[in-house]
C-alpha positions in Angstrom: 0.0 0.0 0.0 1.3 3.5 -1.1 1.4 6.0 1.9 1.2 9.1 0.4 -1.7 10.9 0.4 -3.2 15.0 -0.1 -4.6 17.0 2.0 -6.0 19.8 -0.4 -3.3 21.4 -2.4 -0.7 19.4 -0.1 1.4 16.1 -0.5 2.1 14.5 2.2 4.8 12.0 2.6 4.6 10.4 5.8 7.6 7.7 4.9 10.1 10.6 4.7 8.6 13.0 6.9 7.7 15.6 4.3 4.6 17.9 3.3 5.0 19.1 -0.5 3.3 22.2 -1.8 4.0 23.5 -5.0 7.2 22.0 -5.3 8.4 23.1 -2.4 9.0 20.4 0.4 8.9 21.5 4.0 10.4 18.6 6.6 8.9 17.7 9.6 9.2 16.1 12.9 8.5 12.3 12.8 6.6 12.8 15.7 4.7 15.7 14.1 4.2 13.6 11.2 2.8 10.9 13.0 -0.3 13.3 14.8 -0.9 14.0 11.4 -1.2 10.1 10.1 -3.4 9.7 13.4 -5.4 12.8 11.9 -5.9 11.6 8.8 -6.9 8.1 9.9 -9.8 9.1 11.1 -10.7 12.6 9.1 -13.8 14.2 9.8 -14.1 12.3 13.0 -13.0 14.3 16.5 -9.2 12.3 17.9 -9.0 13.0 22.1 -5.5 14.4 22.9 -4.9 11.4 25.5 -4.9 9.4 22.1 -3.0 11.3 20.2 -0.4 11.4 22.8 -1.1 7.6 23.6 -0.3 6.7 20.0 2.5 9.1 19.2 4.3 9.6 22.3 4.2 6.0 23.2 7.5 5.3 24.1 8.1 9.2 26.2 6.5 10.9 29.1 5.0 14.1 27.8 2.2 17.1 29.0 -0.5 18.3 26.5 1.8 21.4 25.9 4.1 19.1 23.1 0.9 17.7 21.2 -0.1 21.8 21.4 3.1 22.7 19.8 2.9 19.5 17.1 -0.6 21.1 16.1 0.8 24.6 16.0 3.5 23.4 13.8 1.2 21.5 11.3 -0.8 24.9 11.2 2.2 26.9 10.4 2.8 24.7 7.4 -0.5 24.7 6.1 -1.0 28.3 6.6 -3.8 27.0 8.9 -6.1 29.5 11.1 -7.4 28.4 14.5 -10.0 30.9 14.6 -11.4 29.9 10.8 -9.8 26.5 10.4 -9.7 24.9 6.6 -7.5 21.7 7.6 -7.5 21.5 11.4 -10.0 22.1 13.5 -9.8 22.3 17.6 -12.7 21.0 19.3 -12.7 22.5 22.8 -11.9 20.6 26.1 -11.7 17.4 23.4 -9.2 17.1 21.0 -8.2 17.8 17.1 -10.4 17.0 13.9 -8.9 17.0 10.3 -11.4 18.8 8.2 -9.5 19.0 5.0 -10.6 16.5 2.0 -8.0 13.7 1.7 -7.2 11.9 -1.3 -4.5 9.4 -2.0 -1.5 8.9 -4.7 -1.4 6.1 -6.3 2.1 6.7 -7.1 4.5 9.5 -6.1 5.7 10.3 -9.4 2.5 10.2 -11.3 0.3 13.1 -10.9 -3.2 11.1 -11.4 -5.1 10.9 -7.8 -7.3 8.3 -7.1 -10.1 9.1 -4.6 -10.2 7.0 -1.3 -12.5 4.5 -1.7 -15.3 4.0 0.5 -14.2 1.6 3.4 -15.8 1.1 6.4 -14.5 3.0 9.6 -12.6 0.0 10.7 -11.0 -0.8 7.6 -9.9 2.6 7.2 -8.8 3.1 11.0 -7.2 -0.7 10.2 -5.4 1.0 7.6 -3.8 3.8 9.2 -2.8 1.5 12.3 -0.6 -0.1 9.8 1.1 3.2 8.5 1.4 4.1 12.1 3.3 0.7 13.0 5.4 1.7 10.1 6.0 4.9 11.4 7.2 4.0 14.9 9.7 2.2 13.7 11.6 5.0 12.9 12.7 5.4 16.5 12.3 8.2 19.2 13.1 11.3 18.4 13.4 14.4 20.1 10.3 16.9 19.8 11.8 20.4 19.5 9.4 23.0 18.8 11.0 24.5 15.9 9.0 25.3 12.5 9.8 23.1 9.2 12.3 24.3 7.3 10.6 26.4 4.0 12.8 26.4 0.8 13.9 29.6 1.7 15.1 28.9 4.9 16.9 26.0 4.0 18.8 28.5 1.9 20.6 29.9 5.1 24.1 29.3 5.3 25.7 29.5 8.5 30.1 29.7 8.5 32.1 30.5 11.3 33.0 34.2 11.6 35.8 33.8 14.1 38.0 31.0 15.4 40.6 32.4 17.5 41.5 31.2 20.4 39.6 31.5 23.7 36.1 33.4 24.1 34.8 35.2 21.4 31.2 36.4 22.6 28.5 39.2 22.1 28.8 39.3 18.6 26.9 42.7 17.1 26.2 43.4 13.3 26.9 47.0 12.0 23.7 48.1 10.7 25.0 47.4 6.8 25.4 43.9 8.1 29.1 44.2 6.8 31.6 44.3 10.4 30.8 42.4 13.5 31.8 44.3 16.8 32.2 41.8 19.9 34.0 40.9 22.7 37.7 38.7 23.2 40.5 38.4 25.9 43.2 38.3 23.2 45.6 35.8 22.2 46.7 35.7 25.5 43.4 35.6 27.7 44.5 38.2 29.3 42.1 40.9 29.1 38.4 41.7 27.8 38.7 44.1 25.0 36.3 45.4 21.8 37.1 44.0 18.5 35.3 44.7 15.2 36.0 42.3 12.0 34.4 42.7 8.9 32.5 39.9 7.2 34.9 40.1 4.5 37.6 38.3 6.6 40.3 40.3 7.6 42.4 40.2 10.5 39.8 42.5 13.9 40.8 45.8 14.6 41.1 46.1 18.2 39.1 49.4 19.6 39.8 49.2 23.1 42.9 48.9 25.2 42.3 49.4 28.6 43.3 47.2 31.5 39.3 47.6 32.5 36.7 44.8 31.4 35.0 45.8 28.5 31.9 44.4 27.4 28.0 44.8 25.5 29.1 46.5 22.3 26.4 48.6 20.6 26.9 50.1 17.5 25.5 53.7 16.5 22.5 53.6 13.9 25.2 55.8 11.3 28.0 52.8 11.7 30.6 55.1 13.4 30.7 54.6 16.7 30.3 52.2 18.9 29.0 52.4 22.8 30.0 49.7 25.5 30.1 49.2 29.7 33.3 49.1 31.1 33.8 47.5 34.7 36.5 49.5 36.2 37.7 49.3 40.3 35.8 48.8 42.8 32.9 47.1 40.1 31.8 50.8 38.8 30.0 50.4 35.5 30.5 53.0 33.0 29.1 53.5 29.7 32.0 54.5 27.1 31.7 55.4 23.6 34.7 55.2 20.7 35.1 55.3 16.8 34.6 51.7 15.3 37.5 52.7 13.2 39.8 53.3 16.7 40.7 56.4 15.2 39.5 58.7 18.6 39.8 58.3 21.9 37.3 56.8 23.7 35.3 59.3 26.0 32.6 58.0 28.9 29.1 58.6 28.8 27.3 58.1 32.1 27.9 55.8 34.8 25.3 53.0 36.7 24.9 51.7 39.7 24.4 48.0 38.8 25.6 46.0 35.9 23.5 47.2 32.9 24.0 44.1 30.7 23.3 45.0 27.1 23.1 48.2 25.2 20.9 49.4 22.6 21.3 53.1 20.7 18.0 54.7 19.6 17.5 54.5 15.3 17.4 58.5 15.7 20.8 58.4 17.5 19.8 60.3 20.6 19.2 57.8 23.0 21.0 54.9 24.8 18.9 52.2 26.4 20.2 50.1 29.1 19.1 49.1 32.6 19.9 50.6 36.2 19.1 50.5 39.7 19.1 53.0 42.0 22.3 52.9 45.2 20.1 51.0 47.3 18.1 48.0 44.9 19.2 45.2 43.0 16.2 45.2 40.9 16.8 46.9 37.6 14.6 48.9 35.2 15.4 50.0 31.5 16.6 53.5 31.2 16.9 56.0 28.3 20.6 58.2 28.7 19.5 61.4 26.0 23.3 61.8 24.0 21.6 65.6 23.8 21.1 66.7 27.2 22.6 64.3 29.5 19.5 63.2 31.4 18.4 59.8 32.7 15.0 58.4 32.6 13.1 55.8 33.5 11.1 54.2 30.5 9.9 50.9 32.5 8.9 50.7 36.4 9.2 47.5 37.5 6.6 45.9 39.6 7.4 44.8 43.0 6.7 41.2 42.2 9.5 41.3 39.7 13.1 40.8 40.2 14.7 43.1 37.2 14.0 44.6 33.6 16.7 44.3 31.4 18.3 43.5 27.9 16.6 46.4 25.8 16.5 46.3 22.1 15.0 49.0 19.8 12.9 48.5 16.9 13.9 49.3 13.4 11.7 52.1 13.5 12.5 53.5 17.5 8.7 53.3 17.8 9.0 50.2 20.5 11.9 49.1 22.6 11.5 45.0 23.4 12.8 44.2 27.2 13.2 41.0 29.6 11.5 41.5 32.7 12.7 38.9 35.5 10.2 37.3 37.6 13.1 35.6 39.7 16.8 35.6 39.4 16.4 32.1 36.7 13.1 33.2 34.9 12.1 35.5 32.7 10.2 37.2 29.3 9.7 39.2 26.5 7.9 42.3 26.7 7.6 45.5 24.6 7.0 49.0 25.3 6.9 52.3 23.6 10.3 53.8 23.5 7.8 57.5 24.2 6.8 55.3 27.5 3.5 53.2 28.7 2.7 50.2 29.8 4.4 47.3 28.4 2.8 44.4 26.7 4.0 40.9 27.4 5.2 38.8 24.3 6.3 35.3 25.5 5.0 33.5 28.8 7.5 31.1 29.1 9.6 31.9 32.3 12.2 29.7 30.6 15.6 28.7 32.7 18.8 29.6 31.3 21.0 27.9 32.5 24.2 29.6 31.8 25.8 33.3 31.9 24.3 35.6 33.3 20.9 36.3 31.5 17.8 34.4 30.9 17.5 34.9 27.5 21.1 35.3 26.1 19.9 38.4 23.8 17.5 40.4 22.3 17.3 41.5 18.2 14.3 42.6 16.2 14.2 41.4 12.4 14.3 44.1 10.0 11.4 44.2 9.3 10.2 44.6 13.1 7.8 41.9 12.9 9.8 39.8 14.9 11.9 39.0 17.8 14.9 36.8 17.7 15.9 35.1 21.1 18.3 32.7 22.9 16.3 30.3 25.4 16.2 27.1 27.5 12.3 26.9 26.7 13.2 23.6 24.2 16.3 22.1 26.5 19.5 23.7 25.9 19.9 27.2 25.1 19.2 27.9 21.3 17.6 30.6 18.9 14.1 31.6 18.5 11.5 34.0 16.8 8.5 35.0 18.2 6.1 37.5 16.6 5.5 40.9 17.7 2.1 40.6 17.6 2.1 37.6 19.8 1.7 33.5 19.0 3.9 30.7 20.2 7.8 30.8 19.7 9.0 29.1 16.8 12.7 27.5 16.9 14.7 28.2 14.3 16.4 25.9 12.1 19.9 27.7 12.7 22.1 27.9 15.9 21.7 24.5 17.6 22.4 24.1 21.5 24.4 25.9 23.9 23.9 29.5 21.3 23.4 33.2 22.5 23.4 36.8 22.0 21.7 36.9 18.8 21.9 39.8 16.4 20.4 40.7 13.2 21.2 42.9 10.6 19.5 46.0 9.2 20.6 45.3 5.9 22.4 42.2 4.2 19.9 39.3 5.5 22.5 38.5 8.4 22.2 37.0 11.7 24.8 36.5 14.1 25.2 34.4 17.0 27.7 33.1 19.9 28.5 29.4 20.3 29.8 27.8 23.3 31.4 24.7 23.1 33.5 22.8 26.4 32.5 20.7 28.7 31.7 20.9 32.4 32.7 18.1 34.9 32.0 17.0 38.0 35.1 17.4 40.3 35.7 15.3 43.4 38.1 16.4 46.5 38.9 15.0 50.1 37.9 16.9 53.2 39.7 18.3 55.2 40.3 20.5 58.4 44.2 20.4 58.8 45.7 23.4 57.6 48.6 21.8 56.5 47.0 19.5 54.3 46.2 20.7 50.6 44.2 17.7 48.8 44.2 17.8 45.1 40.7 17.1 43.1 40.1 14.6 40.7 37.7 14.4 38.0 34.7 12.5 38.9 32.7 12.5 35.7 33.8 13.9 32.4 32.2 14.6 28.9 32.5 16.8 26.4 29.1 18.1 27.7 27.5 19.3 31.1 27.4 17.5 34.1 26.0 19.5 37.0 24.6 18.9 40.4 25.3 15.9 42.0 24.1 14.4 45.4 25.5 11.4 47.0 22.4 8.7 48.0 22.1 8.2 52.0 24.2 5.1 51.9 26.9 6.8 49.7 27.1 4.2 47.6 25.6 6.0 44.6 25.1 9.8 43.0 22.5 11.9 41.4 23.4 14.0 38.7 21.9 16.5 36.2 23.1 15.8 32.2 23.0 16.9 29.1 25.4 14.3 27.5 22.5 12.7 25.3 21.7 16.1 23.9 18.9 17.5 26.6 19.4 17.5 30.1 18.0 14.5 32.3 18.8 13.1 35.2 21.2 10.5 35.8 22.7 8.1 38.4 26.0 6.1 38.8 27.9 4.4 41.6 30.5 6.7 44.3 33.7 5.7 42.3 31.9 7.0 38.4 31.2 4.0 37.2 28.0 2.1 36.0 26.3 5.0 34.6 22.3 4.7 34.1 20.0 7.5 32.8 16.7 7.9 35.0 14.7 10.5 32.7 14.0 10.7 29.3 12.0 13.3 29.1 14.5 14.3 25.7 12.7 18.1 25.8 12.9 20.6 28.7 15.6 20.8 31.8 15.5 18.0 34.4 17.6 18.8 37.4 18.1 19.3 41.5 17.9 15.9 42.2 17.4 14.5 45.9 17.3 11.5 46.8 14.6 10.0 49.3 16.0 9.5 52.9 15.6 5.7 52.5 17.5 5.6 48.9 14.7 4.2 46.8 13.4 7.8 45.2 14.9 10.8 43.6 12.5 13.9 43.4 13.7 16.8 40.8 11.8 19.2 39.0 11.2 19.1 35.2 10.3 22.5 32.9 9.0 21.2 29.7 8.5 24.8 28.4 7.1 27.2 31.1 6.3 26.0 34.5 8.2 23.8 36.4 7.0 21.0 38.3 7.9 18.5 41.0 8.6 14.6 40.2 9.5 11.6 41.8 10.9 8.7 40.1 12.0 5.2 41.4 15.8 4.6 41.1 14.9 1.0 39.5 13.9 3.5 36.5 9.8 3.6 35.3 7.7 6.3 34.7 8.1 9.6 36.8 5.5 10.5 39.0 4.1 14.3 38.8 3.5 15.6 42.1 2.6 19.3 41.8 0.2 20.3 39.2 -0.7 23.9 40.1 0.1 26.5 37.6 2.8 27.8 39.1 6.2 27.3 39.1 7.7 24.8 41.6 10.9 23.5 41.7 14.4 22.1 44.1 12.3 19.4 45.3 13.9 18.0 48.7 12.7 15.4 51.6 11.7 15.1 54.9 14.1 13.7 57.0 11.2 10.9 57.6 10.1 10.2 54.0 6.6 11.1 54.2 7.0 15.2 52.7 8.6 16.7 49.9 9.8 20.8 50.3 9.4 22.5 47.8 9.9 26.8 46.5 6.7 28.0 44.3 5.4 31.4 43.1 1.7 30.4 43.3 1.0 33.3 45.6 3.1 35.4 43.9 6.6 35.3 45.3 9.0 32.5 45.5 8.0 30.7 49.3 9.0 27.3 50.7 5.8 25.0 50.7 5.4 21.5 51.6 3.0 18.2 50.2 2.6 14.5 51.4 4.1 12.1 48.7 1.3 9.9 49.0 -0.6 13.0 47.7 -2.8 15.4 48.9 -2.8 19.9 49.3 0.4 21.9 49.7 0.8 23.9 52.9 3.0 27.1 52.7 5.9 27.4 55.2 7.9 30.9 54.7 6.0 34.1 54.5 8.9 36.0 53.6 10.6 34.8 50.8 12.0 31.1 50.1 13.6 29.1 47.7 16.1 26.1 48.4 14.9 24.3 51.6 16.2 21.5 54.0 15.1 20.0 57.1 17.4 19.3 59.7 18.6 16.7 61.2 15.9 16.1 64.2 13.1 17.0 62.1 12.6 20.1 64.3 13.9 22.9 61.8 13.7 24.1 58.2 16.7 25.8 56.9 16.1 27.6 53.3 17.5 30.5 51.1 16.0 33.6 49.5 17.3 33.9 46.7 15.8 37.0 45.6 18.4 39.7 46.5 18.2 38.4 50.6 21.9 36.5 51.3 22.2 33.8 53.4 20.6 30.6 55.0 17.5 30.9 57.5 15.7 29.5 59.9 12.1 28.3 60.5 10.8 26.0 63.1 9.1 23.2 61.4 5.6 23.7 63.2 6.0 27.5 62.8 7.1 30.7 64.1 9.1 33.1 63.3 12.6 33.2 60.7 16.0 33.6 61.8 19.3 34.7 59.6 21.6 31.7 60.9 24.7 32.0 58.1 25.4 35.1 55.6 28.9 34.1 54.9 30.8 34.2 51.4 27.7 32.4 49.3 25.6 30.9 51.8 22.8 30.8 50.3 23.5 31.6 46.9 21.9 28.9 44.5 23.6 25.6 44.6 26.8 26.9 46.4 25.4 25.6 50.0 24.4 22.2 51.5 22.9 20.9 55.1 25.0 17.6 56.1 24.7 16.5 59.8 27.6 18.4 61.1 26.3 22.2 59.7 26.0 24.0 56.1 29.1 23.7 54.0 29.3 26.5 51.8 31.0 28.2 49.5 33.4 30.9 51.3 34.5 33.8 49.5 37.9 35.8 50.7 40.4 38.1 49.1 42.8 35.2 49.4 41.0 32.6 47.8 37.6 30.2 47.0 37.5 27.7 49.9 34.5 24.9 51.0 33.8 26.2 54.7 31.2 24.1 57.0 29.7 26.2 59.5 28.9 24.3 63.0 25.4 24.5 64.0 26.5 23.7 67.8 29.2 26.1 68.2 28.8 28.5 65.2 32.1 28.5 64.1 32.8 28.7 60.4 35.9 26.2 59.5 37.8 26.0 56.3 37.7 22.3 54.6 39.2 22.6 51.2 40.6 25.4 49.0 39.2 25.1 45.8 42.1 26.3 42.9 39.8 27.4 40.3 37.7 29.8 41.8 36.6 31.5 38.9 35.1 28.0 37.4 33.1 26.8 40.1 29.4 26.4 38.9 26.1 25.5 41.2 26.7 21.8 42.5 28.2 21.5 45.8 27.5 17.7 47.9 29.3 16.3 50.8 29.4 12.8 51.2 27.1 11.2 54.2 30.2 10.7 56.0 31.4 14.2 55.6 35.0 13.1 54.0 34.7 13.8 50.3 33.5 16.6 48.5 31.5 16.8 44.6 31.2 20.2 43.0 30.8 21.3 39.2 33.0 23.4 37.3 34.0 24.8 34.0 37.4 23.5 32.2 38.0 24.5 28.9 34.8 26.6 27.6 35.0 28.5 24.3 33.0 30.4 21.9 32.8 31.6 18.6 30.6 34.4 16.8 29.0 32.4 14.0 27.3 34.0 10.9 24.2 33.3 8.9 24.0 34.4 5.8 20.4 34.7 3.5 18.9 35.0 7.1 14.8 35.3 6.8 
């Protein structure tokens, strides 16, 4: 039996994952292509979702949101309207029904088509069962919601623009699309300086000299000049400006009070947008610096429920500026607002992780048309590039960039898009314990790939560790025994971020939280493997899952009154009760059952205290990063922490008992160290995370649409 078929003006080629319309062939997910076999086997009739995802998704735990995003993608290629349907039609608080006549090829090449003849529903369901065996046979593939490639897009090239050693990051087009401003440490790695190379391939002209960091490189809207923050003594941020042909000195602007991350210069060329915070506030708003007069002003107010706005980017035209406005320190979204002022108007609603830098979206460029917004995000795994429209609707990933890709920019002119790659792996580093000060242990590597490895947690027997990674291409959680050996992968979600796993008191469980696209949620899974059990279903975000010391509760931080608090659920099921009233993220119980210890982590350092049956919270560590996400841990014998001196990066553990801080290990790379700090049940070994070897090069797109 021949498996094509039509779908009105459409081919559709379910055998090699292709839809064909006017000789044009647009490829598609297998997964995508099989909801629309399952369609089509049953057209005109109304398909639930739980079947859909029962037939496609057999093999993978998923949430409605990835059959949401196969439909959306199937709509996009068919130029499909939900509203006023002609080939999909959604049938409320049901499913999906395919509305579109079908007809059948009797043979790809020829262009004759045969009507369907007239079966009986169970022949014809019969028949697409078979196609659908057919189908799964392909294997499992990863769902990425991404739309399929048109011939035009396929038409993007994308070459490396530089390959010199080290980091090369924050790539910029000109606005001719022609020279590529951005950020290296040199040959040496000495020092963070501005560069600018043109796309014709000669050797970059280096702009700035200065023994200062120098960083976010803008360009002015007439090609000339080129505006950038330099972090000078004493961590003051100032806003410089020289010649993108180095041929003037470079003069400062204004200063800030808080890192500004990026930088955007008004089409008109009178303003530079940025964001700032006043002396006494972490949380940032975007600002507009007038080149005429000199004056600051606010042109966002940020809500009190927010952590920061930041990252601005103005449209082509200077009518809009597009922002990221933080709802925590690790989520965040797109909004736009009119660079005149107003309210802003949300674009995305993912509050997506990101999981490295420090952004959440790595970047923010309009297209030249302004219809759209191009965007690095975790909403799909590991970081990549995507477009959302201005007008709103569902990101789209785009078919360039692949994982691990940032700080995208687009040209005015030229059809270019630029982007920064990381490549470099991040292992899991293990080290003795120690208290004599005449001891200086050396760490070893504990687990090593060429990708991410992050957060581990020795089981209560020690015997075994938990781990977040991303070595199969999405980041899941894993397990493996105390010396690294007899690896086993728990998840397979192969879409979102699985992490901050804990492990049950008893060793038979590990709770993490999962983020699909948006929201996170709790899990538990069985460390014989199966399927993972969801545990919080309110939409919210909840996440860093731990245990009771008896078993019976899982802790838990979630927004759904507003603000990140500490709450806690029975594992055999049943309502969450809120613990912290004040802010809470990270929780632990102690030993005896009899306190909760917990961090902010929304501008408030250091661990507190809460009795378990309530009362009122006490500040009991704000050392070096106490506190800080993933650099602190309760063991029996206190919080070990990450302690931060003038001499050095050391592991510290702070006695509970006596309230002394004592140092256990120096830690030689401190700039390196990532979230991931565990201390082994018995107290004498140590795991944490930390970068090697990390580069990154400023890749370019050419024929970008």
């Amino acid at each position: 039996m021949n498996t094509s078929f039509r779908i009105g003006e459409f081919l559709i080629e379910p055998q090699l994952n292709n839809i064909i319309n006017h000789g044009q062939s647009i490829h598609v997910e297998p997964k995508v292509m099989q909801v629309l076999s399952c369609l089509a086997g049953s057209a005109g009739e109304v398909v639930a979702k739980e079947q859909l995802i029962k037939v496609v998704w057999a093999d993978t735990f998923v949430g409605d949101d990835v059959l949401t995003r196969a439909i959306s993608e199937l709509r996009k290629v068919f130029g499909d309207d939900s509203k006023e349907p002609r080939y999909i039609q959604t049938i409320p608080r049901a499913g999906y029904r395919l509305i579109a006549p079908i007809v059948h090829d009797q043979a790809k090449a020829e262009s004759t088509l045969i009507t369907l003849p007239s079966t009986t529903l169970t022949s014809r369901r019969l028949m697409w069962a078979v196609l659908l065996l057919a189908l799964s046979s392909i294997g499992v593939w990863l769902y990425v919601s991404r739309p399929g490639p048109s011939a035009a897009k396929t038409s993007m090239r994308v070459i490396p623009f530089t390959s010199f050693p080290g980091r090369e990051d924050q790539g910029v087009l000109s606005p001719d699309g022609n020279q590529i401003a951005f950020v290296w440490e040199g040959e040496k790695g000495d020092n963070a300086d501005i560069y600018v190379k043109s796309v014709s391939g000669e050797r970059p002209l280096r702009i700035t000299t200065d023994p200062a960091i120098d960083l976010r490189p803008a360009w002015s809207p007439d090609g000339q000049r080129i505006c950038f923050v330099r972090i000078g003594s004493e961590t003051k941020f100032s806003i410089f400006v020289a010649s993108a042909l180095a041929a003037s000195p470079e003069r400062v602007l204004f200063t800030v009070n808080h890192e500004p991350g990026t930088l955007a210069w008004s089409p008109d060329g009178k303003f530079i947008a940025t964001a700032d915070a006043s002396l006494d506030s972490k949380n940032t708003n975007i600002i507009l610096f007038s080149l005429d007069t000199g004056e600051k002003r606010n042109l966002t107010t940020l809500p009190a429920q927010y952590w920061s706005d930041s990252t601005p980017a103005f449209s082509p035209d200077g009518k809009y500026v597009a922002f990221i406005r933080q709802n925590t320190p690790i989520t965040g979204d797109i909004y736009v607002v009119p660079s005149t002022g107003g309210e802003p108007r949300r674009i995305t609603f993912d509050n997506a992780r990101y999981s490295f830098d420090s952004g959440i979206i790595g970047g923010l460029a309009w297209t030249s048309d302004g219809s759209e917004l191009i965007f690095s995000s975790t909403r799909g795994g590991l970081p990549s590039l995507w477009r959302v429209a201005v007008a709103g609707g569902d990101p789209e990933r785009l078919p360039v960039g692949g994982d691990n890709s940032y700080y995208p920019s687009v040209s005015l002119k030229g059809h270019r898009l630029s982007y920064t790659r990381v490549s470099g792996g991040t292992p899991i580093y293990r080290i003795e314990a120690t208290t004599q000060p005449n001891q200086h242990p050396v760490a070893t590597k504990f687990l090593s790939s060429t990708r991410e490895d992050a957060s581990p947690r020795y089981s209560p027997d020690g015997k075994r560790v938990a781990f977040q990674s991303d070595r199969t291409g999405n980041p899941e959680i894993w397990m493996c025994d105390k010396d690294g050996q007899n690896l086993t992968q728990l998840t397979f979600f192969r879409k979102g971020i699985a992490g901050t796993a804990q492990w049950s008191p008893d060793g038979s469980q590990i709770a993490f939280d999962y983020r699909a696209t948006g929201m996170s949620d709790v899990y538990v899974i069985n460390v014989t493997g199966g399927v993972p059990r969801r545990m919080t279903t309110e939409d919210a975000d909840d996440s860093v899952p731990s245990w009771s010391r008896d078993g019976k509760y899982l802790y838990f931080a979630s927004n759904r009154t507003g603000s990140l608090e500490v709450w806690k659920m029975p594992v055999e099921g049943g309502p969450a009760v809120q613990i912290t009233r004040h802010g809470g993220f990270t929780a632990f119980e102690s030993m005896d059952g009899r306190y909760i210890y917990y961090a902010k982590n929304n501008g408030c350092p250091g661990v507190w205290r809460i009795p378990a049956d309530g009362g009122d919270e006490t500040l009991v560590l704000s050392k070096g990063g106490a506190g800080n996400w993933g650099q602190w841990t309760l063991a029996d014998n206190g919080i070990y922490f990450i302690n931060y001196k003038p001499e050095g990066l050391s592991v510290s553990l702070f006695n509970l008992a006596t309230q002394k801080v004592t140092r256990v290990v120096e830690l030689a790379n401190a700039n390196a160290f990532l979230a991931g700090l565990a201390t082994s049940p018995d107290g004498k070994e140590i795991l944490y995370t930390q970068q090697d070897s990390v580069t990154s090069d400023i890749m370019l797109v050419e024929d970008f649409h």
